[in-house]
C-alpha positions in Angstrom: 0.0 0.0 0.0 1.0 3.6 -0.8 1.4 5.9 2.0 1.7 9.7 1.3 4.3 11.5 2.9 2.6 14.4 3.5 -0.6 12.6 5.5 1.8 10.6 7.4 4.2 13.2 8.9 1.3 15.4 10.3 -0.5 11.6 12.3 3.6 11.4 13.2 3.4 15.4 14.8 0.0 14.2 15.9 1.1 11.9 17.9 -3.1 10.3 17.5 -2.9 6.6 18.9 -5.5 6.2 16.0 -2.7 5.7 13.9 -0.6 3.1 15.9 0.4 0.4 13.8 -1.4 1.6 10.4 2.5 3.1 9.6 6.0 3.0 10.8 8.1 6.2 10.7 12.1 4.7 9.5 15.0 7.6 10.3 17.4 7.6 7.7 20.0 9.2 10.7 19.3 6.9 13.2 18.4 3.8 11.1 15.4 2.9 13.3 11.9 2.7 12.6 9.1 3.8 15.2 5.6 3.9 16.0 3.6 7.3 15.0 2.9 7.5 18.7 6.6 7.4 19.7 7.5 10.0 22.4 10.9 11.0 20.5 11.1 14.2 19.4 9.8 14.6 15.8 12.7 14.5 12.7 12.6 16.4 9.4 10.3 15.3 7.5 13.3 15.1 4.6 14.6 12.2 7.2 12.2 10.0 7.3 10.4 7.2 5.3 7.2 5.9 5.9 6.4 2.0 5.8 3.0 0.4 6.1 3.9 -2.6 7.9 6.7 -3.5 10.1 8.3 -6.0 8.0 9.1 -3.2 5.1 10.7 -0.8 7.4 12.9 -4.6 8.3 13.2 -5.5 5.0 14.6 -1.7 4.4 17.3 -2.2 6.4 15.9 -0.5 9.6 15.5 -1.5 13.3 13.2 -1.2 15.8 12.8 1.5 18.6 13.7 0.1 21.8 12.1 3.1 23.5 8.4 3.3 21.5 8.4 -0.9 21.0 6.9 -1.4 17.6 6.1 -4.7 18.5 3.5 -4.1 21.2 1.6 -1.8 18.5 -2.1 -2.9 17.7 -0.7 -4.8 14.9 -1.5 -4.0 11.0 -5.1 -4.6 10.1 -5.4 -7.4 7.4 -7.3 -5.7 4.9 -4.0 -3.8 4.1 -4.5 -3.2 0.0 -6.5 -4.0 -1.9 -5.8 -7.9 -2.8 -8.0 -10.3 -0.8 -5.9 -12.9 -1.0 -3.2 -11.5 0.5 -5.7 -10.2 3.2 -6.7 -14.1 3.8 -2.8 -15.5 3.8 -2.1 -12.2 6.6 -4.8 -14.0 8.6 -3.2 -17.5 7.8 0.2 -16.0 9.1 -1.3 -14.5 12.1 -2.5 -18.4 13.1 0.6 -19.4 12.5 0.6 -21.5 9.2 3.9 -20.7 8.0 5.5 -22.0 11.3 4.2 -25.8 10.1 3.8 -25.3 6.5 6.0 -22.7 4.9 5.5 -20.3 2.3 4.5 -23.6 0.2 2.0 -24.6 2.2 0.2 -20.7 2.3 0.3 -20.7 -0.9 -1.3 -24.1 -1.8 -4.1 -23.3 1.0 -5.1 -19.9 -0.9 -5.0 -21.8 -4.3 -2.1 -19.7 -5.9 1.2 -20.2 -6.9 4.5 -19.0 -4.7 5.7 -16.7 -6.8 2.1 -15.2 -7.4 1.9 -14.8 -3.6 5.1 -13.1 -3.2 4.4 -10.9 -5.9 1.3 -9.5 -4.3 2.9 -9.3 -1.1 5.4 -6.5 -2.1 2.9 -4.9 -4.2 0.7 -4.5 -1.2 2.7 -5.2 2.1 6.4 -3.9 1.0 8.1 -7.2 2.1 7.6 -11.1 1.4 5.3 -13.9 3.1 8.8 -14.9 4.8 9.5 -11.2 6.3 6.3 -11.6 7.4 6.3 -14.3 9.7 9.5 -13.8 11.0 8.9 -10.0 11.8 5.7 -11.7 13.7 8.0 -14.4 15.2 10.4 -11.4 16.6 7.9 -9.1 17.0 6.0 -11.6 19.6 9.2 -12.5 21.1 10.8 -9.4 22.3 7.4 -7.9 24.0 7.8 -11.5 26.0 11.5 -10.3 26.8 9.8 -7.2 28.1 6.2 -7.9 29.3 7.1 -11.8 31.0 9.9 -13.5 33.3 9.9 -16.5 30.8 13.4 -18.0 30.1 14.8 -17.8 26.9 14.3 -21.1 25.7 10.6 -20.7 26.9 10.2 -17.6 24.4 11.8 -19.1 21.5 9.8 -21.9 21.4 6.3 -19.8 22.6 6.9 -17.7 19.7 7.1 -20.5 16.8 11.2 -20.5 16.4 12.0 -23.9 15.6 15.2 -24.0 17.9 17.1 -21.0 20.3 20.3 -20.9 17.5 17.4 -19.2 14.5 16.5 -17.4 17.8 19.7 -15.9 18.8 20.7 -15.8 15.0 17.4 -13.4 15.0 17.8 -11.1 17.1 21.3 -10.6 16.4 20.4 -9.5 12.8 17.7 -7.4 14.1 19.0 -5.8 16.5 22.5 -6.3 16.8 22.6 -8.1 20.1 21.2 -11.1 21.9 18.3 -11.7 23.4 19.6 -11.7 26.6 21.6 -8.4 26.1 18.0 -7.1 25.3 16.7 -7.9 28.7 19.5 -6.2 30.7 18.9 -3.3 28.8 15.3 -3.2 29.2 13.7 -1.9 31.6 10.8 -4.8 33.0 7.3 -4.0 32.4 4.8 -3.8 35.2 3.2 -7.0 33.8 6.4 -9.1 34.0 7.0 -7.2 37.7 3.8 -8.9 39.0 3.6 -12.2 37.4 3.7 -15.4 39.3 5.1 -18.6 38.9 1.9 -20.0 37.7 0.4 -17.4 35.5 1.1 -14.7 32.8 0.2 -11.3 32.4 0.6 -9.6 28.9 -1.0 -6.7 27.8 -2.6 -6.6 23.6 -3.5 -3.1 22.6 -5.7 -1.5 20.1 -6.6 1.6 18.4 -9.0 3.8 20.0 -12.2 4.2 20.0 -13.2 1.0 21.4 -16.7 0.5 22.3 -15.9 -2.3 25.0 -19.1 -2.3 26.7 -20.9 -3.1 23.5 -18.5 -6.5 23.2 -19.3 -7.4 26.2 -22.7 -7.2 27.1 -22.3 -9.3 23.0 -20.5 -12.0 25.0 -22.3 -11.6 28.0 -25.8 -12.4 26.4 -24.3 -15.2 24.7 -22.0 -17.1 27.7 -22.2 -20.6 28.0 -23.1 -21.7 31.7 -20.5 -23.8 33.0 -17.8 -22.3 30.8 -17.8 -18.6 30.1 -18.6 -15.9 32.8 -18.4 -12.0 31.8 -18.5 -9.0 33.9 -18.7 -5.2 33.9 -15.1 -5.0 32.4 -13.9 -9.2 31.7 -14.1 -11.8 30.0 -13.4 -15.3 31.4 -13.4 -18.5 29.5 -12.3 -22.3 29.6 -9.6 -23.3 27.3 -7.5 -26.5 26.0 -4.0 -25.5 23.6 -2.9 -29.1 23.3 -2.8 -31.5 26.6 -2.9 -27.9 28.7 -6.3 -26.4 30.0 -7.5 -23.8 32.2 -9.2 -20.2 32.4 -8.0 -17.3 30.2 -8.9 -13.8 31.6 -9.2 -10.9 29.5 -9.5 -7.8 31.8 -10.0 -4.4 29.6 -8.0 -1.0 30.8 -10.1 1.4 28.3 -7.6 4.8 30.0 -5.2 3.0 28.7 -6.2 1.5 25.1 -4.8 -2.2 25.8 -6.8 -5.0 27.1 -4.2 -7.3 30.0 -4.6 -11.2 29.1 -3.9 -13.5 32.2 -3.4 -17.5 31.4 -2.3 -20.4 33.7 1.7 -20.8 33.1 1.2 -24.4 31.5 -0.1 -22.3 28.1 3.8 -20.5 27.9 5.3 -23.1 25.4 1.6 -21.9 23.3 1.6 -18.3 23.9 1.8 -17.1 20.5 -1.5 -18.9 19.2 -3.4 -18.1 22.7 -3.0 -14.6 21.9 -4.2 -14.3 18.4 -7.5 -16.3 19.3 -8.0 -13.5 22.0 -7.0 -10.6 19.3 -9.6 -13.0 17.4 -12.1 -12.3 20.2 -11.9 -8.7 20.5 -11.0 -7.8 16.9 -8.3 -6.1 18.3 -6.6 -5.6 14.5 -10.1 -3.7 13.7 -9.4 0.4 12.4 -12.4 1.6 13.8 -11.7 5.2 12.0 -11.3 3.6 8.7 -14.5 1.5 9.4 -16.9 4.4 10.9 -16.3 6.8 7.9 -17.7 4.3 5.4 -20.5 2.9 7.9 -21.0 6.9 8.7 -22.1 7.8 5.5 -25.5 6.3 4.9 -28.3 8.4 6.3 -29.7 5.3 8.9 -26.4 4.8 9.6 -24.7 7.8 11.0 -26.7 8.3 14.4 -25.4 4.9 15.6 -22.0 5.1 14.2 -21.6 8.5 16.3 -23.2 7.1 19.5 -21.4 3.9 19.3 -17.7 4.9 18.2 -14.8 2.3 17.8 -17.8 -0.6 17.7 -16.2 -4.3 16.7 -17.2 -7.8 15.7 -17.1 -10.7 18.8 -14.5 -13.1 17.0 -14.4 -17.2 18.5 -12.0 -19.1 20.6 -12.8 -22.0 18.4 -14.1 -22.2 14.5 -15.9 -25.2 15.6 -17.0 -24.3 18.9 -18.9 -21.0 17.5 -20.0 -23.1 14.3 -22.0 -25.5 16.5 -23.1 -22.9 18.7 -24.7 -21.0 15.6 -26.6 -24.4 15.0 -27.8 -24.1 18.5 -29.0 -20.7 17.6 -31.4 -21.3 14.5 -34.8 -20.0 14.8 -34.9 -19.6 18.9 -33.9 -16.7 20.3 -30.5 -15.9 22.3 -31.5 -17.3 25.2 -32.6 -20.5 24.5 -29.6 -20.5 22.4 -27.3 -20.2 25.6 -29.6 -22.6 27.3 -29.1 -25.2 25.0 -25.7 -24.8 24.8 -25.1 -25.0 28.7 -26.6 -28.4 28.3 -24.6 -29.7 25.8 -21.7 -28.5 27.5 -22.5 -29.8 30.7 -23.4 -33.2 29.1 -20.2 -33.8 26.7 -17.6 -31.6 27.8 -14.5 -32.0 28.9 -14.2 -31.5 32.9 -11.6 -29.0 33.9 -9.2 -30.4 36.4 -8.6 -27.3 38.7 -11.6 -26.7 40.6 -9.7 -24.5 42.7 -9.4 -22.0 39.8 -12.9 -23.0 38.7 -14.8 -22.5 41.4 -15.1 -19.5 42.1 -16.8 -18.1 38.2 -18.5 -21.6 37.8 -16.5 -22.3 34.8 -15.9 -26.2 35.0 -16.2 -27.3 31.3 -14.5 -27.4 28.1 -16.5 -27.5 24.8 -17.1 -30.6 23.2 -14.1 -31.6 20.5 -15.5 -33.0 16.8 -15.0 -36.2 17.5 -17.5 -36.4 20.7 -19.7 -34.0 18.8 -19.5 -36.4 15.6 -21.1 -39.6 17.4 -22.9 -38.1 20.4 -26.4 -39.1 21.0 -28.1 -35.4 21.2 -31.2 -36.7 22.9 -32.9 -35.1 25.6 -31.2 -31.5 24.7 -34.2 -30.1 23.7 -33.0 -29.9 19.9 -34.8 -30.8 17.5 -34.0 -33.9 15.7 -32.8 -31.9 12.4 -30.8 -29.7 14.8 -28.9 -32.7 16.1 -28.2 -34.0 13.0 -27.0 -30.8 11.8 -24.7 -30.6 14.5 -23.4 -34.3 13.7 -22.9 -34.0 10.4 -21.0 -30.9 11.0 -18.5 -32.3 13.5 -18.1 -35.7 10.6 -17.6 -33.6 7.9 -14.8 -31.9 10.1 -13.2 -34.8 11.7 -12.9 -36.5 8.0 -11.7 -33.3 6.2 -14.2 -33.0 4.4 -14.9 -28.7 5.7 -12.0 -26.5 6.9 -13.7 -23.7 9.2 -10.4 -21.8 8.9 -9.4 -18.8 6.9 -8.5 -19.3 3.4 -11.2 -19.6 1.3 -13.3 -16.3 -0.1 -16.6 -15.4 1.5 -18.6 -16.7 -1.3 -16.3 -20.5 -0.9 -16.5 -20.6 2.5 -20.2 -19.7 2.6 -20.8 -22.3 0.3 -18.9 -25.3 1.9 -21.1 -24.5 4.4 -24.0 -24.4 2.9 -23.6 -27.8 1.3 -24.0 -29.5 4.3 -27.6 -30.5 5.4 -29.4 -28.5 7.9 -27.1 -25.0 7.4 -28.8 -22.6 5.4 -27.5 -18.3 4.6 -27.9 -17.3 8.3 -25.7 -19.7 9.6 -23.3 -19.6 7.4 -23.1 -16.2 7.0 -22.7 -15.7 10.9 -19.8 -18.5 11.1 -18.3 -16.5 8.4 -18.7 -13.4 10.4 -17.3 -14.5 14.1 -15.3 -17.4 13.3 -13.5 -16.8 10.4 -13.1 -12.9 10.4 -15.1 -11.8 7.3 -15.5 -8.0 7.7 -18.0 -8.1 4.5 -20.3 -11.7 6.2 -24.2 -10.3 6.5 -26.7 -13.0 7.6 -29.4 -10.6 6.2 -32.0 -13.4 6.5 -31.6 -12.4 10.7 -35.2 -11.6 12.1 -33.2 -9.2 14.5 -31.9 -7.7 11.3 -34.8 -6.7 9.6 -36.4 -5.9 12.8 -33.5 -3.0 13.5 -34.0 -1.8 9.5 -37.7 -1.7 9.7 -37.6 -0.1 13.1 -34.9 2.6 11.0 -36.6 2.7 8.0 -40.4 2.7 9.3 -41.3 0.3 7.3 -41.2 -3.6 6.6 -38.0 -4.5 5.4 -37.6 -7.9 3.1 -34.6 -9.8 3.1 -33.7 -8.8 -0.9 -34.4 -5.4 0.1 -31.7 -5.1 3.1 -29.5 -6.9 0.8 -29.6 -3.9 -1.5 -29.5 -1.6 1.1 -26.4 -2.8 2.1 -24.4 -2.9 -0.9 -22.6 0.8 -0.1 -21.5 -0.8 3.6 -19.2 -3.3 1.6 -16.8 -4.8 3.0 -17.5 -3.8 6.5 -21.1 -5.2 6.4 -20.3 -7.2 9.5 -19.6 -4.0 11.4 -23.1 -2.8 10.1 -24.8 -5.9 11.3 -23.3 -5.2 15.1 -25.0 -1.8 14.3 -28.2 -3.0 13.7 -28.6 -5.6 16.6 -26.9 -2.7 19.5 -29.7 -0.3 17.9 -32.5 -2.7 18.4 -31.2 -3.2 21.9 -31.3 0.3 22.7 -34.5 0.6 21.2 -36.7 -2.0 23.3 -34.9 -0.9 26.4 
């Protein structure tokens, strides 16, 4: 993507945190690259370069600012450029594909060649798939030097280096010392300051506005009994990475535009893919400015843009976990929906094995994997019987490869792999599309809540081919305009 000078060096004199991590400022006399919010004092503008993503500035030759700490920015969102597929293999690399399958294996699972790829990549991104994942790699690994007490060989491994010599060998190219060094140097973090031995603290920012309270009161509606609980200002949940389990937390510090993730200490060697699915969660990548002035424009759109500012998408811990969940969901209401949930969950989950931890939020349960899922006898749920065979032949058709709930097929694809299998029609899909794999333009415009919010705008009765049309000039960021319409027909029967 092409920045313009000019636009970037007032944000960089700005010093507006709505910028973070949509460019990096590089210092031809100093040979390091910052955030726009860095607290330096501002160079000539005939000094500096301007990069979209961290892995240009990198791939330029520059280094990062030990004092602003690029790496703890709010990340660049994935819809960078204009190329979707590259916006599908950014996701891909975020979940960590290229640590197991190479630039070989991204390529194959977006159905282009290598070459292709790496082509769009430095049209669009300024570096290569490669630069990439290793700026995430180092990126992830230095704000563990500075946010964690974690050894060395724990943070190599946690952030998907294959062994501590590409480690060591990394950080001395980057920033011309070890790892180690780094940490003597570096002042610890309040986080690391107050971790013990059997957690970790890490803090995962985002760009402001963040409508926080709208997420969770989302997620609060929706909790499973047994193994989510959400307060005024958390988010707690049961989780299994692996042979590990326990409770994440997610604790949100809105003063200070970063949400602080606590885990058990058995999830360290994991780390790396605990905290995407939680930047999953919270669409923490989202650039709510970028977002709001599209959404802002249409007429029944602008009142609740302005009264709901820095609004996001509820992402999933789990593609299948949310997938059977939007099963549960068809044609009852929320709350049945959560009801019915609780019971599955209570009937075929996993039991968590520290009740001590437990306890206290009632979270005791972990969701049912495929494979229960697959052969379970759903009787005496309440489902219906074609709900319960949805929901089996969903968790087959995953177990046997037969449907990939992950990120790198194209709306329409993944809509429709979806919709070939019995018992999901447009609305679930569509919402699957929407929370579990990231689809900023997924509309389930067949929702009764839906229509209900655009007749309740409009005045009048709303069809489903008519809010299609109506929200053709929200593209791609119908899914934001869906969260829209459900807060405003909350408000509106309150």
């Amino acid at each position: 993507m092409k920045l313009e000078h000019n636009w970037c060096y007032t944000a960089l004199k700005s010093r507006d945190v709505r910028f973070d991590g949509r460019f990096f400022t590089a210092v031809l006399t100093t040979g390091v690259y910052c955030r726009p919010i860095c607290p330096a004092i501002t160079p000539k503008t005939e000094n500096v370069r301007f990069y979209s993503t961290a892995a240009a500035a990198e791939g330029a030759g520059f280094r990062p600012c030990l004092r602003c700490r690029p790496e703890s920015s709010p990340g660049t969102p994935e819809w960078l450029g204009s190329s979707s597929i590259v916006s599908r293999a950014l996701r891909l690399i975020s979940e960590g594909i290229m640590d197991d399958c190479g630039v070989d294996g991204l390529a194959a699972r977006l159905h282009v060649g290598r070459r292709h790829l790496r082509r769009l990549f430095v049209e669009h991104i300024g570096a290569s798939p490669m630069a990439v994942a290793q700026n995430r790699r180092i990126a992830f690994a230095k704000k563990l030097i500075d946010e964690t007490k974690l050894s060395m060989t724990e943070i190599a491994f946690s952030s998907g280096f294959g062994s501590i010599r590409r480690f060591n060998d990394a950080f001395r190219k980057m920033y011309g010392r070890s790892p180690t060094s780094l940490r003597r140097t570096t002042p610890m973090q309040a986080a690391a300051q107050g971790q013990t031995e059997t957690s970790l603290n890490l803090k995962l920012f985002y760009r402001p506005p963040y409508d926080h309270r709208s997420i969770l009161n989302f997620l609060k509606t929706r909790a499973v009994p047994g193994m989510e609980s959400v307060s005024e200002n958390s988010y707690r949940r049961s989780i299994k990475v692996g042979s590990a389990s326990g409770i994440l937390e997610v604790l949100f510090v809105p003063e200070k535009n970063f949400l602080r993730l606590t885990i058990p200490g058995e999830f360290s060697r994991s780390l790396i893919h605990v905290v995407e699915k939680v930047r999953r969660i919270f669409d923490l990548r989202a650039d709510p400015a970028t977002i709001g002035a599209i959404l802002a424009k249409d007429s029944f759109l602008t009142k609740f843009v302005k009264e709901s500012p820095g609004l996001r998408v509820p992402g999933a811990w789990d593609e299948f976990e949310i997938s059977i969940r939007a099963i549960l969901g068809q044609q009852v209401s929320v709350k049945a929906a959560r009801t019915l949930c609780g019971r599955l969950v209570s009937r075929l989950g996993e039991p968590l094995n520290n009740d001590e931890t437990s306890g206290a939020s009632g979270i005791r349960y972990l969701f049912p994997t495929p494979e229960i899922l697959a052969e379970a006898d759903l009787t005496g749920l309440g489902l219906v019987r074609a709900r319960a065979a949805a929901i089996n032949r969903l968790a087959s058709a995953v177990c046997e490869g037969e449907l990939s709930l992950k990120t790198a097929s194209a709306l329409e694809e993944a809509t429709e792999s979806l919709c070939a299998l019995s018992g999901i029609g447009s609305w679930t899909s569509q919402y699957i599309a929407m929370r579990a794999m990231g689809e900023t333009d997924a509309f389930p415009s067949g929702d009764l809540g839906l229509l209900q919010a655009a007749e309740k705008i409009s005045g009048t009765a709303v069809t489903e081919k008519q809010l299609e049309k109506w929200s053709e000039p929200w593209r791609p960021w119908r899914a934001y305009a869906a969260m829209y319409l459900w807060n405003s027909l909350a408000s509106q029967n309150k």
